[in-house]
C-alpha positions in Angstrom: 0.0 0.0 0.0 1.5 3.8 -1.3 1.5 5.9 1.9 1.3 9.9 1.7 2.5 11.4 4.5 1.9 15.7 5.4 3.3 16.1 8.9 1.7 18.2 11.6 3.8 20.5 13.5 1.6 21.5 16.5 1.8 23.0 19.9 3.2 20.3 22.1 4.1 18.1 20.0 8.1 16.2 19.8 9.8 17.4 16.5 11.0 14.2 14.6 13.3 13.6 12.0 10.9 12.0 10.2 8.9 15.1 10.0 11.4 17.5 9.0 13.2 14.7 5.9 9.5 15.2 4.7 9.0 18.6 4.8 12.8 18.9 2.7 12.2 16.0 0.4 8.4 17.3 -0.5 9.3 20.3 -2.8 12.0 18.2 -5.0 9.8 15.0 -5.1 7.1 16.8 -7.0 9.2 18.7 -8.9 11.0 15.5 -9.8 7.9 13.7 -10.8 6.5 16.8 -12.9 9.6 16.9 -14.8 10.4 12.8 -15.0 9.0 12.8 -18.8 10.8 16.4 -19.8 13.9 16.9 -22.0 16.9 18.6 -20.3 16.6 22.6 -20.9 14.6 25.4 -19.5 11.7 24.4 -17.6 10.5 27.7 -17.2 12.2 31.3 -16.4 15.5 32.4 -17.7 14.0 35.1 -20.1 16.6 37.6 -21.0 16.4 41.3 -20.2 19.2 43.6 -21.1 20.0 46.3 -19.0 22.8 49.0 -20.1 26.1 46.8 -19.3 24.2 43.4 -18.4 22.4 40.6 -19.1 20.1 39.6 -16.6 18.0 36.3 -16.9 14.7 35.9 -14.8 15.2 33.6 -12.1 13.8 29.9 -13.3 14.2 26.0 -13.2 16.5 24.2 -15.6 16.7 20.2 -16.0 20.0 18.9 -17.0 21.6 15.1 -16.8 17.6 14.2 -15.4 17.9 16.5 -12.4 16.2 19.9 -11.8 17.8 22.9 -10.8 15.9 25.9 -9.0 17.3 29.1 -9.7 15.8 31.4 -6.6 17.6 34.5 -7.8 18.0 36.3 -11.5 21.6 35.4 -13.2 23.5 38.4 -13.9 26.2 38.8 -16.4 28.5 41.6 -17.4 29.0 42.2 -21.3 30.8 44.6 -23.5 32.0 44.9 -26.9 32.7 41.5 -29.0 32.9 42.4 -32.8 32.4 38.3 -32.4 29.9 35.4 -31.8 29.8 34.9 -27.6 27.3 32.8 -25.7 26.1 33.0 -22.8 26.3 29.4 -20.9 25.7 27.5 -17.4 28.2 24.9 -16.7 27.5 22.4 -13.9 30.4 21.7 -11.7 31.1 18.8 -9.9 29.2 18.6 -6.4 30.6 19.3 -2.7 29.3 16.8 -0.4 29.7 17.3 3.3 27.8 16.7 6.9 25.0 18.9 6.3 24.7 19.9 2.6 24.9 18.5 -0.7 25.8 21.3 -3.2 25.6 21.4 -6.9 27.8 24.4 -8.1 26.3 25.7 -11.3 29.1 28.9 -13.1 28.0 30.9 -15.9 29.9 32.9 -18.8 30.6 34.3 -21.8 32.4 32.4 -23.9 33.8 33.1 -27.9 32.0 30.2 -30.3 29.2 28.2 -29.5 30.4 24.9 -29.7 29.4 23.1 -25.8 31.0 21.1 -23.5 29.1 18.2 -22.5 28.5 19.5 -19.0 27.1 23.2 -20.5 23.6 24.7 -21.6 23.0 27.7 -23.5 21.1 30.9 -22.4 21.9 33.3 -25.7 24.1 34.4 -28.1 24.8 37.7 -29.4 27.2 39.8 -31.7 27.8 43.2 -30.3 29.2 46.5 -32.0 31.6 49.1 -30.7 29.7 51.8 -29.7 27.1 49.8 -29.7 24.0 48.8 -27.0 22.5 45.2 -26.5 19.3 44.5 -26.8 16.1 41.7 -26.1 13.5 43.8 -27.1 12.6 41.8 -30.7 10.6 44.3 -33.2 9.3 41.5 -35.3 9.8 37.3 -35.5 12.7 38.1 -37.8 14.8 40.4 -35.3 14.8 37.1 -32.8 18.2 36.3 -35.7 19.5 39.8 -36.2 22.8 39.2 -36.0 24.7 42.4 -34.7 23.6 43.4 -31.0 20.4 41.5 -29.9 20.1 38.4 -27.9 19.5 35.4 -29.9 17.8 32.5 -28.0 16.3 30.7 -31.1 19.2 27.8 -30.2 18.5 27.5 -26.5 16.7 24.5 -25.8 13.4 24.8 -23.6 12.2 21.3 -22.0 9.6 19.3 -23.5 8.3 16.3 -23.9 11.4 13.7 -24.3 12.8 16.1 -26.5 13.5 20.1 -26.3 11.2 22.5 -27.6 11.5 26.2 -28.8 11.1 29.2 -26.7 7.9 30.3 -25.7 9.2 34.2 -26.4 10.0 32.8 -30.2 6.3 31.4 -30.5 4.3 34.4 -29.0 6.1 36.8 -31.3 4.6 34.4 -34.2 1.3 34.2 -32.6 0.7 38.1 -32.2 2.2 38.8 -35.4 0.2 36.5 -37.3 -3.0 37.1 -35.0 -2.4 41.2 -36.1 -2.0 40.2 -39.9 -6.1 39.0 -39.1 -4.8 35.3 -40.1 -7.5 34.1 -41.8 -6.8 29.7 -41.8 -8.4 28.2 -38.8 -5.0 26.0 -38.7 -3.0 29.4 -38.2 -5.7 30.6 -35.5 -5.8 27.3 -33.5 -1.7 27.4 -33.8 -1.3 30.6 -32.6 -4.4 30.6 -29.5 -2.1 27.5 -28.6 1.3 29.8 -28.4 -0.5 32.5 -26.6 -1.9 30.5 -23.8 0.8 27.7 -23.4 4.0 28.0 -21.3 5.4 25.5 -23.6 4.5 24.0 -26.9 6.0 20.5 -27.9 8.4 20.1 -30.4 6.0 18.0 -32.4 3.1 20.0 -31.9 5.4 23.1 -34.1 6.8 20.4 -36.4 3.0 18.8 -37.5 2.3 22.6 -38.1 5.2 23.4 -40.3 4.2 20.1 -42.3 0.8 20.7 -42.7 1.0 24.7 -43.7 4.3 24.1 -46.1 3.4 20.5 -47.3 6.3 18.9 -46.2 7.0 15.2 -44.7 6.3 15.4 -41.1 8.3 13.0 -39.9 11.2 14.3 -42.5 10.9 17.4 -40.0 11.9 15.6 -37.1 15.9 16.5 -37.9 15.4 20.3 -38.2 16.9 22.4 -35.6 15.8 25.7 -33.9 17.1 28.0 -36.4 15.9 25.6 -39.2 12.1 25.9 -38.1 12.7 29.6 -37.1 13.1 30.1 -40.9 9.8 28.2 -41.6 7.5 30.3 -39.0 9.3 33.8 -40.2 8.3 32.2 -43.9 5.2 31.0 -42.9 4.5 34.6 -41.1 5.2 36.2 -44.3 2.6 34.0 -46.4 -0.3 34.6 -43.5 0.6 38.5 -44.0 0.5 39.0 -47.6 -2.6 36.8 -48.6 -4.5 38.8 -45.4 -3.0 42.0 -47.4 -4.3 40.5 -50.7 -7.7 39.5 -49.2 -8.3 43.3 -47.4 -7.7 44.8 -51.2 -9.9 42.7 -53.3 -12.6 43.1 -50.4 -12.3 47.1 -50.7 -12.3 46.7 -54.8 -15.2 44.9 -54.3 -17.1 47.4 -52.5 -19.9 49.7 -54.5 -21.2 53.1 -53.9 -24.9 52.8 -54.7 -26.6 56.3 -55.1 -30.3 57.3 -55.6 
């Protein structure tokens, strides 16, 4: 028989070690189970803001090697001048171990090249400029791949289901942009509703899209990478805003002034 145990810590009562082990393991066991099916990557936070000489990124949870991070505080990182590719990446360290604590050391920095060590995630890339300012405010889907000063986090993998999944900032940007065009396709709607209310949206969930909408072999899809379907949704984007252009004009030509 499973057992589910909440302890009670009441007025006159001993305080046992049983008690406390379940009030620490409680907050990692669910977080463990929630995440047991999930890709290693971003959970959720880590969103980058730009501030005049650093990046800061949201405090959030991260999965890597099947175990889940908590990050209670934002990570903050100096930048400056590149003229270069950099990225921004965690590396996890090995662990301390002693009497009371066991301690996972988790270092970030900003390293020329994007090439990863197997013990390293990404949180961005960028290119900057001399005399130039940073920036992670996107104008358009496009801008997420501008490649001279703005944060790129099309490559940063987000956890999904068994396999990583795209950032939720990428997919919004579609959604509004296409939603704005007045998309017209009940496949584009139901896509983009999806974006706009989901924290996350499964790999395969974007890849079934990009099939159906450019006509290509799903399962062919399965080998794309970020940057790879990026290019689809900024085409796709494209198509959903010119036929809505097309549409509004043959609508107004077909408008008629009667007069009496």
């Amino acid at each position: 028989m499973h057992e589910v145990r909440y302890p009670y810590f009441n007025r006159d009562r001993i305080l046992k070690i049983e008690m406390l082990e379940n009030l620490r393991d409680f907050p990692r066991d669910v977080l463990d189970v929630y995440a047991a099916d999930q890709s290693d990557g971003i959970v959720c936070g880590l969103d980058p803001l730009v501030d005049k000489y650093e990046i800061i990124f949201s405090k959030g949870v991260i999965k890597y090697n099947g175990e889940i991070f908590v990050f209670h505080n934002p990570i903050t990182i100096d930048y400056g001048t590149t003229e270069t590719d950099v990225a921004v990446k965690l590396s996890f360290l090995d662990e301390r171990v002693n009497k009371d604590f066991r301690t996972s050391l988790v270092d970030v920095s900003m390293d020329k090249g994007f090439v990863l060590k197997e013990n390293q995630l990404e949180l961005g890339r960028f290119k900057l400029k001399s005399g130039a300012y940073l920036r992670s405010d996107y104008q358009d889907l496009y801008d997420f791949t501008t490649e001279y000063n703005t944060i790129n986090v099309v490559h940063v993998k987000y956890s999904g289901f068994k396999q990583p999944t795209l950032s939720h900032l990428i997919l919004k940007y579609f959604a509004r942009e296409s939603l704005a065009a007045r998309a017209e396709n009940p496949l584009d709607i139901n896509f983009c509703m999806l974006c706009l209310n989901s924290r996350i949206v499964e790999r395969e969930t974007i890849l079934s899209y990009l099939g159906y909408k450019l006509g290509e072999d799903i399962k062919a899809l399965g080998s794309l990478s970020n940057i790879e379907i990026h290019t689809r949704l900024v085409k796709i984007l494209e198509t959903i805003k010119r036929e809505s252009a097309g549409l509004r004009r043959r609508q107004s030509s077909q408008k008629k002034i009667i007069m009496d």
